[in-house]
C-alpha positions, 0 to 999 in steps of 0.5 A: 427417626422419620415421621410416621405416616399411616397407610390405608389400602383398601384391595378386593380380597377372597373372604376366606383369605381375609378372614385368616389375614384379619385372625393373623393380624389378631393374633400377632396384635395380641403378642405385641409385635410392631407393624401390626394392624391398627385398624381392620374392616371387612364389608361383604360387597357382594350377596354370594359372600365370595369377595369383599372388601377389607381395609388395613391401616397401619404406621410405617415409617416415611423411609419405608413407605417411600422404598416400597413405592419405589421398588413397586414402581421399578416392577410396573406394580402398585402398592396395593397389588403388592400387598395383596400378592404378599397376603395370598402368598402367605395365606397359601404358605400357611395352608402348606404348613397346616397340610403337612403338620396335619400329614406328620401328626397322622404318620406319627400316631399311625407310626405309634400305633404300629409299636403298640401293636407290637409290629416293630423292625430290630434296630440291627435290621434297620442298620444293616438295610441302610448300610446296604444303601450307602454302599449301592449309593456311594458305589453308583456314586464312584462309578464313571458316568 
């Protein structure tokens, strides 16, 4: 195995998004999951609080950290704008996935709700309207164009 080598990269962020990096990072910390942050600061730089600056060190191994500056090299980018492009992703990404689990909670308790109240559809019913749709799709289906 290589040496390791410690990283620092210190990259403008939007508060929020360093804030749920800096919670992220912490969580998975406490899991012991390797490659995780060994050191987060975070300094407000402005009086409005909208941007700031935040510092993540971590151990990566030699091999790694020279494949990465290569890779980022060969595309005309730096490390750092790499990384911060892979934070905002990922912030974003989980966003998503917080949107849509809140949008299934609330269609499964309305969904509840309906059966309780008795507005229930007979599973015969429900059967015979979507064999009705098969057979209109794999008819659509067969049709020549």
């Amino acid at each position: 195995m290589g040496k390791t080598d410690v990283c620092t990269a210190t990259v403008p962020l939007d508060m929020e998004i360093a804030v749920q990096i800096t919670r992220w990072y912490g969580h998975q910390s406490r899991r012991g999951i390797q490659g995780v942050v060994l050191h987060c600061t975070l300094r407000v730089t402005h009086e409005d609080g909208a941007m700031s600056d935040a510092t993540f060190t971590f151990r990566v191994d030699d091999g790694l950290k020279a494949e990465f500056a290569n890779a980022a090299k060969a595309h005309d980018r730096t490390g750092a704008q790499l990384l911060r492009d892979f934070m905002r992703s990922y912030v974003a990404q989980q966003k998503e996935v917080q949107q849509y689990d809140a949008w299934l909670a609330k269609k499964v308790e309305q969904s509840r709700a309906s059966a309780e109240a008795g507005k229930l559809i007979p599973a015969a019913d429900v059967e015979a309207r979507f064999a009705a749709r098969r057979a209109a799709t794999r008819a659509r289906m067969a049709a020549p164009e």
